[in-house]
N, C-alpha and C positions, 0 to 999 in steps of 0.2 A: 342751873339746868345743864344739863351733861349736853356737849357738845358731839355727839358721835359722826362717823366719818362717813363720807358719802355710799360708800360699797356697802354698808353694811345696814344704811337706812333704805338701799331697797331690796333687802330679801323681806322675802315673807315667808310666814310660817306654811307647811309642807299641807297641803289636803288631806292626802293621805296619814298624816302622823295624827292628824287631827281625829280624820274615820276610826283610827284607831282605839280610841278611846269608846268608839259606840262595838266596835267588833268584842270587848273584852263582857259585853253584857251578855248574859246568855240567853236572852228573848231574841237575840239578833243572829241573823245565818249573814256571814260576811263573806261578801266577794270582792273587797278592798285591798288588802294586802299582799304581796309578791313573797309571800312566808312559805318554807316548805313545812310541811304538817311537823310537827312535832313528834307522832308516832313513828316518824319514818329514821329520826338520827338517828347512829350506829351508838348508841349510847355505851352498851355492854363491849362490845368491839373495842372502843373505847377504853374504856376502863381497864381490860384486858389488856392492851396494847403497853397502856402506862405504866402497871403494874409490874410489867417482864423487862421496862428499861432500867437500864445501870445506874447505882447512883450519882454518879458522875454526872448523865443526861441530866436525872432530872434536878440534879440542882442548878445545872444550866437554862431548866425552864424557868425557875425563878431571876434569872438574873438578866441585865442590860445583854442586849448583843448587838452585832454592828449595824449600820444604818441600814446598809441593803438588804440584810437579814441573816439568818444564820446559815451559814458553807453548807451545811447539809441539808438542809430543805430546799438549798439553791441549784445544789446539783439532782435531789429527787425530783424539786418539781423542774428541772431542766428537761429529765430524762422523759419526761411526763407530757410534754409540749415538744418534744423534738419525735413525738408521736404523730404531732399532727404537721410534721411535717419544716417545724418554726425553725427561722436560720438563728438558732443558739450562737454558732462559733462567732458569726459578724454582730451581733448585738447586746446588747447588757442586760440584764434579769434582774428587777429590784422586789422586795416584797414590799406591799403598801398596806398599812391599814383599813384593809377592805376596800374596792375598788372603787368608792366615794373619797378618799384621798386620793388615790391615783389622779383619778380627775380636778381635783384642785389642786396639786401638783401640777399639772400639765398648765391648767387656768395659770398659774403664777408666772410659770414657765414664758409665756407666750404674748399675756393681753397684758397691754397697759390701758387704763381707763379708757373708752370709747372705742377701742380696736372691733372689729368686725370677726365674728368669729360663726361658722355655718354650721348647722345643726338639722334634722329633721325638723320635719310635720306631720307627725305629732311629735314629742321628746320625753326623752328619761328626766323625770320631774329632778332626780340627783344633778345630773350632768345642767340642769337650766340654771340649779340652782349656784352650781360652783363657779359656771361663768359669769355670774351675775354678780359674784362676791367680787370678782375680777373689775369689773366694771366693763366688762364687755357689752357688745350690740350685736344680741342676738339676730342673726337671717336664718329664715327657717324655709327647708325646702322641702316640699311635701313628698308622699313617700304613695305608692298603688300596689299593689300586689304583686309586684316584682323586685320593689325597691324606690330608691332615692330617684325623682324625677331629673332626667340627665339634661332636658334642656337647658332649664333656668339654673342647675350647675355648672354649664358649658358657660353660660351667659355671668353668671357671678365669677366661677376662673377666668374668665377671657377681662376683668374689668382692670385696670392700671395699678389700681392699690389692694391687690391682694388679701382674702382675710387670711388672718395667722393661723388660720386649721379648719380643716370639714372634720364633725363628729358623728360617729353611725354606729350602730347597733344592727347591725345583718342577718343575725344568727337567732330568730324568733323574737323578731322586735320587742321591745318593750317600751311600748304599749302596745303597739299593734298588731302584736304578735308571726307578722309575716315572717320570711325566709326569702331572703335577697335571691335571685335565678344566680345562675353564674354568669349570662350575659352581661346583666346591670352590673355587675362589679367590673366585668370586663368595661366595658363605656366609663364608669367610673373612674376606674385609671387612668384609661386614657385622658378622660377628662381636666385629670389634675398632673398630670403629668409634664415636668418641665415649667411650672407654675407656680412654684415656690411657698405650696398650702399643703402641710403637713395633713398624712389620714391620722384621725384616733380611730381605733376600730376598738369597739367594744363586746367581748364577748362572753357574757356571764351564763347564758342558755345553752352557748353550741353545742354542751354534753347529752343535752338532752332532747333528742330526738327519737321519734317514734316509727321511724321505718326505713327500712335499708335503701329503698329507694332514692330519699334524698342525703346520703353520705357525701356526695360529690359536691353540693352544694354548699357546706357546709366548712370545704375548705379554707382558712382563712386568708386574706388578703395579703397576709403579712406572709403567709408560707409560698404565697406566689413570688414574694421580693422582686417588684418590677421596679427597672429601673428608673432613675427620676421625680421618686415620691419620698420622703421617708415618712414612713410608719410607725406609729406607738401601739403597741396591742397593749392591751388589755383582757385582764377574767380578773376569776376569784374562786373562793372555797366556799364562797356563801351560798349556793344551791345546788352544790355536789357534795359537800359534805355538811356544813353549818355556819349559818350569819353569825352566833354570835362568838365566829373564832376572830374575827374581822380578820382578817387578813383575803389580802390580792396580790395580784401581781401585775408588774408591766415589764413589757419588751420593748426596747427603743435602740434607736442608734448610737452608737457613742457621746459624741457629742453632744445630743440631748438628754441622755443618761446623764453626764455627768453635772447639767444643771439643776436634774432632779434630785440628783441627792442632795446637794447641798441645799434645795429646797424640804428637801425632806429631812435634815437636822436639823433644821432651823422650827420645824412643826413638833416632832416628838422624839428624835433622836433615834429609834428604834421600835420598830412593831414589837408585840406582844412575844417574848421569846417561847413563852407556856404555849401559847396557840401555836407556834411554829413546831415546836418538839410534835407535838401532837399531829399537825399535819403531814410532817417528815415521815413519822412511825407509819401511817394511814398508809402512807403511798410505801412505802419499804417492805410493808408486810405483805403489799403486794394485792388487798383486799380491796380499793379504790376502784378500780376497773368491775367488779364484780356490785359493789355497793350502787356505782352508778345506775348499771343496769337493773338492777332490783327497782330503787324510784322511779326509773326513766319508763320500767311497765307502770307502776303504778300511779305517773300523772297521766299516761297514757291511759288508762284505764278511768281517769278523772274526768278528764278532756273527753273522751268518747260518751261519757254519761251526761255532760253539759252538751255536745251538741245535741243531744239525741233530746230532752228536754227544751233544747231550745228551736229545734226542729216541731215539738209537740205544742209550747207553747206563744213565741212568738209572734205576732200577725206580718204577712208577709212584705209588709213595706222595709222592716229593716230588713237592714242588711250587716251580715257579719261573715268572717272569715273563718274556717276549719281549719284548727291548730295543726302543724305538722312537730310540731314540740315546743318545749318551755311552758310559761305560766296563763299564757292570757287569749283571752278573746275578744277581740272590737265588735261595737258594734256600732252604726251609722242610721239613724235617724233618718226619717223626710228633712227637708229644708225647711229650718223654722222649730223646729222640734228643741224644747226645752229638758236638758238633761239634768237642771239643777232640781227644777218641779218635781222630774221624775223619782227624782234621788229622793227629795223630801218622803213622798207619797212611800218608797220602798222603805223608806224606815220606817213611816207609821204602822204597814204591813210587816217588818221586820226584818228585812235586809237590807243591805248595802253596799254599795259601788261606788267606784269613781267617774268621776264626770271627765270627759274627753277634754274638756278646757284646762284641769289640771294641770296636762301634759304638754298646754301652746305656751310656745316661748315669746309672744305677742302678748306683753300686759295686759293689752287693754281687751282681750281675752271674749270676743266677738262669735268667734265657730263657739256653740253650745249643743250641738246636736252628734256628740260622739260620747261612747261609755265603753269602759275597760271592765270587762268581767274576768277575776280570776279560781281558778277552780282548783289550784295546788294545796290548798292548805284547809280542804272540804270534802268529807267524805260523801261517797254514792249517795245516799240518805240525806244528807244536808243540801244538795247541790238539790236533787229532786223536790225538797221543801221549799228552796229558795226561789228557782227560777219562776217559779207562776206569779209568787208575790211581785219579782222584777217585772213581768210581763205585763201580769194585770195594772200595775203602777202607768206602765209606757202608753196602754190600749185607752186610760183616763186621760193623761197627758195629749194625746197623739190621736186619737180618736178611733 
């Protein structure tokens, strides 16, 4: 009988990978998956781009290249985040295997089995899962419509043994799709500040925003560079241009930087160099900023037909939030409210969702009364078919 090792006897297989499999049937309208549609990648853009590189490049896409990634996509996408303001010259730029490495990098980096390590409530089913591989103890601190609850983070920093990191997603939550105020990060820092608990800040949505009004918000923590915290940022290419280039990227401190790489040769040596050329070209040719904004109408455009739908059909005990950008929508149940029933009952009708429990870092996985709808990866006409079946499913459930 195979002996396997204790980290790895408790992951479990992913909810969503799972929903997966019923999304690919086409009786089914799926509001599962955080996928940008398909009709939206720059496919032809693409092709084009590749086609006008030297051959020199692209024999370079085929081959190994160095851990942190290739010089030139290190200095484009340097150029590219020193937009939004990120202190380039004082930190290091690694590329990661899609931002699901990053994160178990950092996991490696940090937790030795049973280490406390703070995350939201609700969490990035990714980010539960890589600390788990770690053997971390998950604390999860719930999150309102401004953000990370600052109390019980004051109260977890203030405690003698430190956890080894707070992990947050700010920038159109995922799951919950909020937007951090710029208050709550303010108290945030301070919070941790001089307390020796590293931020991850995770930013895979903040391009995609639907109104100028919240620009300022959107700042990230890490372009603030307050003193007394060090910071790991995080993104990726995966929802600005394409998941399956896998590539991300992390900003960190020196020092930290340099434990990740050598975590990061010991994993796979080198991200995709094919993905990289192709991202380099993307951003060089100067089309990136422009491609953004094209999706960034057009989930906005998605998002605005799901609430409107769920404004027509919904009954008024839930409750959910209006996207200000990215992929998703919460929605929150009466107390007592069964979102697995629900789930069932929407597949027999023919959609599908994730259940908010997914997304608790609390195994034993107690709140059932939360559901993540996503509408990026479903056109006007699908979202409109789907949502009544969601509704009607809640209104049998929920009464």
């Amino acid at each position: 009988m195979p002996r396997f090792s204790a980290s790895v006897s408790a992951l479990r297989s992913s909810a969503i990978r799972e929903l997966m499999s019923l999304a690919s049937r086409p009786d089914i309208i799926s509001f599962a998956g955080g996928m940008p549609g398909n009709e939206l990648f720059p496919v032809d853009e693409i092709e084009e781009l590749f086609r006008g590189l030297d051959t020199k490049t692209k024999q370079a896409a085929f081959q190994y290249g160095p851990t942190p990634g290739l010089p030139s996509l290190l200095e484009s996408l340097g150029g590219f985040l020193e937009k939004k303001g990120l202190p380039l010259k004082s930190n290091r730029l690694m590329i990661t295997t899609g931002s699901q490495q990053g994160l178990s990098i950092l996991a490696k980096a940090f937790v030795d089995p049973c280490d406390r390590v703070l995350t939201e409530y609700p969490c990035f089913i990714g980010a539960i899962a890589a600390f788990r591989s770690a053997g971390a103890e998950i604390v999860s601190i719930p999150v309102d419509e401004e953000g990370l609850d600052i109390a019980m983070l004051r109260k977890e920093a203030a405690r003698p043994d430190p956890a080894k990191f707070l992990y947050i997603t700010p920038y159109f939550h995922n799951p919950a799709g909020m937007l951090y105020t710029s208050e709550r990060k303010r108290e945030l820092v301070e919070a941790l500040q001089g307390r020796d608990i590293p931020l991850i800040e995770d930013d895979a949505y903040g391009d995609l925003w639907f109104s100028e009004e919240d620009r300022e918000r959107l700042t990230p923590i890490k372009a603030l560079d307050p003193e007394g915290i060090d910071i790991c940022y995080m993104g990726s290419f995966s929802k600005i241009l394409g998941p399956g280039l896998r590539l991300g990227w992390l900003l960190a401190p020196p020092a930290i930087y340099e434990k990740c790489e050598l975590i990061k040769q010991s994993a796979d040596a080198c991200s995709p160099s094919f993905s990289q050329v192709i991202a380099d070209a993307f951003i060089r040719s100067g089309r990136i900023d422009g491609y953004i904004a094209i999706v960034r109408e057009e989930y906005k455009r998605r998002a605005a037909c799901m609430v409107e739908a769920l404004r027509q059909h919904l009954p008024t005990y839930v409750h959910w939030n209006e996207p200000k950008g990215g992929f998703y929508i919460w929605l929150t149940l009466p107390e007592g409210g069964d979102a697995t029933e629900i789930l069932k009952r929407a597949i027999e009708g023919g959609a599908v969702f994730v259940t908010g429990s997914t997304f608790d870092p609390d195994p034993s996985g107690q709140r059932n009364n939360t559901m993540r709808l996503s509408y990026c990866n479903n056109t006007p006409e699908e979202i409109e078919r789907g949502i009544p079946i969601v509704a009607r499913a809640i209104r049998e459930v929920c009464g």
